[in-house]
C-alpha positions as CSV (number, residue, x, y, z in Angstrom):
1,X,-4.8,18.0,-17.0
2,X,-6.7,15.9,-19.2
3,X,-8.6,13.1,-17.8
4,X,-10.9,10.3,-20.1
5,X,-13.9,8.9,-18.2
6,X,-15.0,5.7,-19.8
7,X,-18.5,5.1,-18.1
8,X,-18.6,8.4,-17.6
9,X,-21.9,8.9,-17.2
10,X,-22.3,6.2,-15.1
11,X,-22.8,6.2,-11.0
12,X,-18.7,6.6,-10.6
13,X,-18.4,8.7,-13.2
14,X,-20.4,10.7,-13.4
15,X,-19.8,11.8,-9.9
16,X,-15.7,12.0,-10.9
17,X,-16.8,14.0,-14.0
18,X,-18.7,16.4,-12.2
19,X,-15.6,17.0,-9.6
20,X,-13.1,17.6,-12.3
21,X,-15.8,19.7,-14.7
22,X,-15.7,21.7,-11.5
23,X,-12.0,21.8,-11.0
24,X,-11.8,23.3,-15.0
25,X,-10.0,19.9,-16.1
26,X,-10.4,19.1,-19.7
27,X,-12.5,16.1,-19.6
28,X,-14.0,13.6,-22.1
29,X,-17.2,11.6,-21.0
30,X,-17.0,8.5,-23.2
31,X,-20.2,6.3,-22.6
32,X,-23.1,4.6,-24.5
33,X,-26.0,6.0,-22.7
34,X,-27.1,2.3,-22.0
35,X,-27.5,1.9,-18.2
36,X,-30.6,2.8,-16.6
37,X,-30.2,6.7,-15.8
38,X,-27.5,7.6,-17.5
39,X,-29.3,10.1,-19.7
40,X,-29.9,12.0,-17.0
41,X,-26.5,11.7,-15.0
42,X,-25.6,13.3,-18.8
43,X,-28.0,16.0,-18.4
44,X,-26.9,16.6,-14.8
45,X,-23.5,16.8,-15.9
46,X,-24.0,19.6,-18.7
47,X,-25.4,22.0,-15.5
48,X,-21.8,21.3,-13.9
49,X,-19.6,23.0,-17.1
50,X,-17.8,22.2,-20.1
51,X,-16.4,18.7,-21.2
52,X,-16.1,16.6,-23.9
53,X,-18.6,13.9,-24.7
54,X,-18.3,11.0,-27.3
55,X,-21.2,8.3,-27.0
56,X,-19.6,5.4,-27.7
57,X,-19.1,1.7,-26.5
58,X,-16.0,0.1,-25.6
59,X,-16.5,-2.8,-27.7
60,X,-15.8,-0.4,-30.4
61,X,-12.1,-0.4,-30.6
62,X,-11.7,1.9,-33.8
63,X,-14.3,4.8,-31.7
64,X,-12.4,4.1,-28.9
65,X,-9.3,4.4,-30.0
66,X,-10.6,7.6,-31.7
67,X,-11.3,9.0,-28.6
68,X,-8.3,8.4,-27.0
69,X,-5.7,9.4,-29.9
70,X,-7.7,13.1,-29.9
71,X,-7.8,13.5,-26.7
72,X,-4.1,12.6,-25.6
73,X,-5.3,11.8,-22.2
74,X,-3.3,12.1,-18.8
75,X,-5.6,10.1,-16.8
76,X,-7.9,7.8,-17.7
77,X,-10.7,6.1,-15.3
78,X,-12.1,3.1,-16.8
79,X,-15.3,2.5,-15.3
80,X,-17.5,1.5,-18.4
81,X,-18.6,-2.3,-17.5
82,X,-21.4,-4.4,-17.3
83,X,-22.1,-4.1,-13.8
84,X,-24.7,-6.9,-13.1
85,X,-23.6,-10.4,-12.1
86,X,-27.6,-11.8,-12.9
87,X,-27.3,-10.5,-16.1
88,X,-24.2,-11.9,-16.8
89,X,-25.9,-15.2,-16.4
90,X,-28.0,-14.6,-18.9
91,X,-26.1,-12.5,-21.6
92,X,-22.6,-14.3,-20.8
93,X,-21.2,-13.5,-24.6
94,X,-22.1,-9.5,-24.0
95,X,-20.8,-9.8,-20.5
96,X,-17.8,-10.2,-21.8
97,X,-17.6,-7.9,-24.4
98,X,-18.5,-5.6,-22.8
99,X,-16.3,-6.1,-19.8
100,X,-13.1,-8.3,-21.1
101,X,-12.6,-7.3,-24.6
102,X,-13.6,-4.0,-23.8
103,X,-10.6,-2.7,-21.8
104,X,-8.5,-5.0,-23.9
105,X,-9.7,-2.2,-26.5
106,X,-9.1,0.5,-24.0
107,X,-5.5,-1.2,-22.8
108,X,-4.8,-1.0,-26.8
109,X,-5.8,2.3,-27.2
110,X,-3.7,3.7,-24.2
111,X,-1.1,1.9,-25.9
112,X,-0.9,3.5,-29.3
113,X,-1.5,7.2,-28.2
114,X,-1.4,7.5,-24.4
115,X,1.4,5.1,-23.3
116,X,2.8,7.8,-20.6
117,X,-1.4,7.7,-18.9
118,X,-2.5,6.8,-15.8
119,X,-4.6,4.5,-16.1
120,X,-7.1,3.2,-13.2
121,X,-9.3,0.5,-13.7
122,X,-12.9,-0.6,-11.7
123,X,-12.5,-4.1,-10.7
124,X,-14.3,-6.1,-8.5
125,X,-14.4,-8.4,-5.0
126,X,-16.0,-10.6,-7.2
127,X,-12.3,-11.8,-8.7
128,X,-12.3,-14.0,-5.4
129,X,-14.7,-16.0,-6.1
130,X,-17.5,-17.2,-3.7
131,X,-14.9,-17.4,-0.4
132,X,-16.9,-20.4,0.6
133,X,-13.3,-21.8,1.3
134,X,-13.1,-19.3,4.4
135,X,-14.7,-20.3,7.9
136,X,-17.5,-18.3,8.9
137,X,-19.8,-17.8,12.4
138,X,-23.1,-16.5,12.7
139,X,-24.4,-13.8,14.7
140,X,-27.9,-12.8,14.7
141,X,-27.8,-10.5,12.0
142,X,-24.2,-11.4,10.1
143,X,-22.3,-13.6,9.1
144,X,-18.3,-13.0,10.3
145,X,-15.3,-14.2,8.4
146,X,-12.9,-16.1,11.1
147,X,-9.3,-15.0,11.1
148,X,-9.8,-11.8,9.2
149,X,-10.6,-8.8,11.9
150,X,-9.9,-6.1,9.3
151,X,-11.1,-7.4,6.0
152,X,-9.7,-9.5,2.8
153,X,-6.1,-8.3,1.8
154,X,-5.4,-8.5,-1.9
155,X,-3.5,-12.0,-0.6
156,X,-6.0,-14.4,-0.9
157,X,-7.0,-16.4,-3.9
158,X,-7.8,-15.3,-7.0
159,X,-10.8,-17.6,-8.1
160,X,-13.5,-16.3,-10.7
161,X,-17.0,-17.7,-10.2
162,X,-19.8,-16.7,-13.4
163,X,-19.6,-14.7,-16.3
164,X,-19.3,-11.7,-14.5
165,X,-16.4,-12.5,-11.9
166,X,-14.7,-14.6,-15.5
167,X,-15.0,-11.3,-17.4
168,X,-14.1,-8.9,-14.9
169,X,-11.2,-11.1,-13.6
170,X,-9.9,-11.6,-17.4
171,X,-10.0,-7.6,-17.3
172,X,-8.1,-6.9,-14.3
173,X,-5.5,-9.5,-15.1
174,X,-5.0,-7.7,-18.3
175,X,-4.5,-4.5,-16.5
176,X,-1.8,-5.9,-14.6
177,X,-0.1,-7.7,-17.1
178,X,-0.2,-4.6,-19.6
179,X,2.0,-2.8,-16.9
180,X,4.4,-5.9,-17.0
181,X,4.7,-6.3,-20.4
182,X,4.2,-2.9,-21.9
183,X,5.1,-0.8,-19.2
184,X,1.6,1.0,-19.3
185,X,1.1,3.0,-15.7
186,X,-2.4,0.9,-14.5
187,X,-3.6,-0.2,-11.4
188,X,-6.8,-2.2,-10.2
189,X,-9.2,-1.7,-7.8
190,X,-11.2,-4.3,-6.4
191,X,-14.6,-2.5,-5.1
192,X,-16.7,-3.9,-2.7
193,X,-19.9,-1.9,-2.5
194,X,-20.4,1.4,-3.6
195,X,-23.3,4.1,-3.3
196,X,-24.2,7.6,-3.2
197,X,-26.4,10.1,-5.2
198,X,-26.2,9.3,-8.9
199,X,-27.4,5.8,-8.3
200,X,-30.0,4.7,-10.0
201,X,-30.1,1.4,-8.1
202,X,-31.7,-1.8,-9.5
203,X,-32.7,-5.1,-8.1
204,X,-29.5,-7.0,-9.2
205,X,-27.4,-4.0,-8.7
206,X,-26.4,-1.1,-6.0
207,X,-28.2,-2.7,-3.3
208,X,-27.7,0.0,-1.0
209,X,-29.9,2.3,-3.0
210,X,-32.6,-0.6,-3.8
211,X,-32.8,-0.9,-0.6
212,X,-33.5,2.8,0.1
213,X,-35.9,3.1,-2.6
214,X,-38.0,0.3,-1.0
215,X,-37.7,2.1,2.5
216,X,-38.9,5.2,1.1
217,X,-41.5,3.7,-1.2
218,X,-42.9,1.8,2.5
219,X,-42.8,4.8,4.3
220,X,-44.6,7.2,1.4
221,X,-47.0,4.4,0.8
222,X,-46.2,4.0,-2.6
223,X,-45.1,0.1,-1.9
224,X,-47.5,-2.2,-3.9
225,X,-46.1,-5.7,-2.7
226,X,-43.1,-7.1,-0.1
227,X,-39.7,-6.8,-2.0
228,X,-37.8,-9.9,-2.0
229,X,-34.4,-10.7,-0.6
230,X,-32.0,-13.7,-1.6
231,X,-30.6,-16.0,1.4
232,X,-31.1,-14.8,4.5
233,X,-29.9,-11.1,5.3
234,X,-26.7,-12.0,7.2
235,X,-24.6,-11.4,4.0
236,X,-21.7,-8.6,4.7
237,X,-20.5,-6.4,2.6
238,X,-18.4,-2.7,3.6
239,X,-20.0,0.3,1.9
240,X,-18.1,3.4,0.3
241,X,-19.8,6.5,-0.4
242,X,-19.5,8.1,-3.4
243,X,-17.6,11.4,-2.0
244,X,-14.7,8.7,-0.7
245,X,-14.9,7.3,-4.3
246,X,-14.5,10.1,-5.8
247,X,-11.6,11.0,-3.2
248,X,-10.0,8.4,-3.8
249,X,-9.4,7.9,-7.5
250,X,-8.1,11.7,-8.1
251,X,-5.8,10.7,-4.8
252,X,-4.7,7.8,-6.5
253,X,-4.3,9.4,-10.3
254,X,-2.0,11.9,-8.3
255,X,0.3,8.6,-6.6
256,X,1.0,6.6,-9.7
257,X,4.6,5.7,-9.2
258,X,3.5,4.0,-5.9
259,X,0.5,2.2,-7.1
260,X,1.2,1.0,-11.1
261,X,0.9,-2.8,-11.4
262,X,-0.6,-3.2,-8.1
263,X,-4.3,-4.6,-7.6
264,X,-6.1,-2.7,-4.1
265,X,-9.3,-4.2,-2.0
266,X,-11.6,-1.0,-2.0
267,X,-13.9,-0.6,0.5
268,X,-15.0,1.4,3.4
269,X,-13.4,-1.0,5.6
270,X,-14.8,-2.8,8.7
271,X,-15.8,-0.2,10.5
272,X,-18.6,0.6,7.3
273,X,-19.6,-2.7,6.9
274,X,-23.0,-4.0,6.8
275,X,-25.7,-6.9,6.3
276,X,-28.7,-6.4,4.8
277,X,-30.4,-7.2,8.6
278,X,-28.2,-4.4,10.1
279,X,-29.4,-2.3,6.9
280,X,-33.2,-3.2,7.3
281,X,-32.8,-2.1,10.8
282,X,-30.9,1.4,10.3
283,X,-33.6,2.2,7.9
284,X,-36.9,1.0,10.3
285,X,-35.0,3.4,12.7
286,X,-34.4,6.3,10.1
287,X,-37.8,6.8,8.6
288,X,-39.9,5.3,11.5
289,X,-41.4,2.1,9.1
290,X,-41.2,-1.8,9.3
291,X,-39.1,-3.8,6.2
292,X,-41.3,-6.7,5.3
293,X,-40.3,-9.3,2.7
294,X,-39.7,-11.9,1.2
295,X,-36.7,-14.2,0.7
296,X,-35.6,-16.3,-1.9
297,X,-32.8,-19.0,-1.9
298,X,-29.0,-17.7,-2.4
299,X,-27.5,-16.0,-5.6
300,X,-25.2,-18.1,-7.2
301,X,-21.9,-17.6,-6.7
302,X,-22.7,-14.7,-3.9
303,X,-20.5,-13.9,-1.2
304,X,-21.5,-14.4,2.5
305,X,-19.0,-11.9,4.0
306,X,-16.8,-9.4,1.6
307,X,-15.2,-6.7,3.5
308,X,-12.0,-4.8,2.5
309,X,-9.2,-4.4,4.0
310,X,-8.0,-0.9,2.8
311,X,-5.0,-0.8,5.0
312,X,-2.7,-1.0,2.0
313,X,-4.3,1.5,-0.2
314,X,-4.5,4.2,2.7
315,X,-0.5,3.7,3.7
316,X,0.4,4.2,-0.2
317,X,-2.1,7.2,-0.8
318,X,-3.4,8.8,2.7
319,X,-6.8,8.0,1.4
320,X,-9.5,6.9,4.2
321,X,-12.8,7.0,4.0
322,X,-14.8,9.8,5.9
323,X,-18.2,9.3,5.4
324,X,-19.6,6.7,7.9
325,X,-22.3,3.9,6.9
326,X,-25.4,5.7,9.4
327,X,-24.8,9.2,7.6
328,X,-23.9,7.8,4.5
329,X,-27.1,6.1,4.3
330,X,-28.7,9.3,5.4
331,X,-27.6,11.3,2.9
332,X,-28.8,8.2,0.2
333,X,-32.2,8.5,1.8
334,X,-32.3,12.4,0.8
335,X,-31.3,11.7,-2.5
336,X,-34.1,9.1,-3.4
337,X,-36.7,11.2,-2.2
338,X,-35.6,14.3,-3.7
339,X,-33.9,12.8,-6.7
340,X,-31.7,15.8,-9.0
């Protein structure tokens, strides 16, 4: 089949280019080489096999387009975004360039010479605003959303909060709507956290990995000064690894007719969730070391508790994550220290 990867070269894709380069699918990497390691998640990927590669931004719709009317493609993952809520704040115009008019290229693009493609789109929790409306009590290391045991269902209000949430809402609702009024095959999925090998983690984004970097740089030594957390380490969020990512889309790319112009919560679910306490903690234990640092007031906007509830998304695909939080978190503590 032939399958187009926008952020190809990405932390998601790059990890579902390099299973489908492996399967012998013809695949096109379209990507503008922008994020923080994604020259060498290109490299990476040119040790796995043969594909296609066009560097390119999505704000570009003529390249876009281009890439999409020679390439004809069956399936198409777009994951090319600006990731960062912070930056966002302070770039809001190529926020949502990037992010909004982007896939509105993309969406156009599909139209004109791929109308018959799946298409699957990286959303984000962030679409539901800060939740503040929800109840919450306090443990001593999480915060826990009253009145939903399993997670947020794709039920609860839409409400977009910052550039980021506004672009990447705008985005999603497109998605959805181009199904509705154009009969294109899309459908949406809300991540909560991701993480995984490929992740070249930064402050403001893929805290998982930040996190693990600063655990690893304490225990090597390497750790000039305390790193700095914002609120108070009770904030929740469910973690997927990157093998159940990559699971997941090519298990929903297969189950179309069930999912198009339908929006899914992504997550590993409850039983994978996590606060940055209970993450600080799984780490001292891991590599033997104390976390020490220092906290800073709230991120605007930011969630106290987002956890998915993936029962819908499993009963329409068979998908479920297998890769629990304590190995998955192992496995990201390998892959800092021993990198490619």
């Amino acid at each position: 089949m032939r399958y187009l990867v926008t952020g190809g070269c990405g932390f998601l894709g790059s990890n579902i280019a390099a299973e489908l380069i492996g399967r012998g699918e013809e695949v096109l990497v379209f990507d503008n080489l922008s994020r923080l390691g994604s020259e060498r998640n290109f490299s990476w990927l040119k040790e796995k096999g043969r594909f296609s590669f066009v560097k390119g931004d999505v704000r570009a719709a003529e390249a876009l387009a281009g890439a999409v009317k020679d390439l004809r493609p069956e399936v198409i993952f777009h994951l090319a975004g600006q990731v960062a809520m912070t930056t966002s704040i302070k770039d809001p115009r190529l926020d949502f360039e990037t992010n909004a008019l982007g896939t509105l290229n993309l969406l156009e693009a599909a139209r004109a010479h791929a109308p018959g493609a799946a298409i699957l789109y990286s959303s984000t929790n962030k679409t539901y605003g800060d939740l503040e409306w929800v109840k919450y009590s306090e443990t001593d290391t999480r915060y826990v959303p009253e009145g939903y045991p399993a997670g947020f269902p794709e039920n609860i209000p839409l409400d977009f909060h910052s550039p980021y949430g506004c672009s990447k809402g705008s985005a999603d609702q497109y998605m959805l709507d181009y199904h509705r009024i154009f009969g294109l095959r899309t459908a949406v999925f809300r991540h909560s956290s991701m993480y995984g090998g490929r992740q070249f983690s930064t402050y403001d984004q893929g805290w998982i990995g930040w996190f693990v970097q600063k655990a690893v740089e304490i225990q090597e030594g390497r750790l000039k000064e305390q790193f700095t957390i914002s609120g108070n380490g009770k904030q929740v969020r469910d973690v997927l690894h990157a093998e159940d990512m990559v699971a997941l889309y090519l298990a929903a790319a297969d189950r179309m007719e069930a999912l198009k112009g339908k929006a899914f919560n992504i997550g590993g679910g409850m039983p994978n969730s996590l606060s940055l306490l209970e993450l600080f903690a799984m780490l001292e234990e891991e590599l033997g070391i104390k976390m020490t640092y220092t906290r800073l007031p709230p991120r605007e906007s930011d969630q106290k508790v987002f956890v998915a509830d993936i029962s819908r998304i499993s009963a329409l695909t068979g998908w479920a994550p297998k890769v629990g939080k304590r190995e998955g978190v192992r496995r990201m503590i390998e892959w800092v220290k021993n990198g490619d």
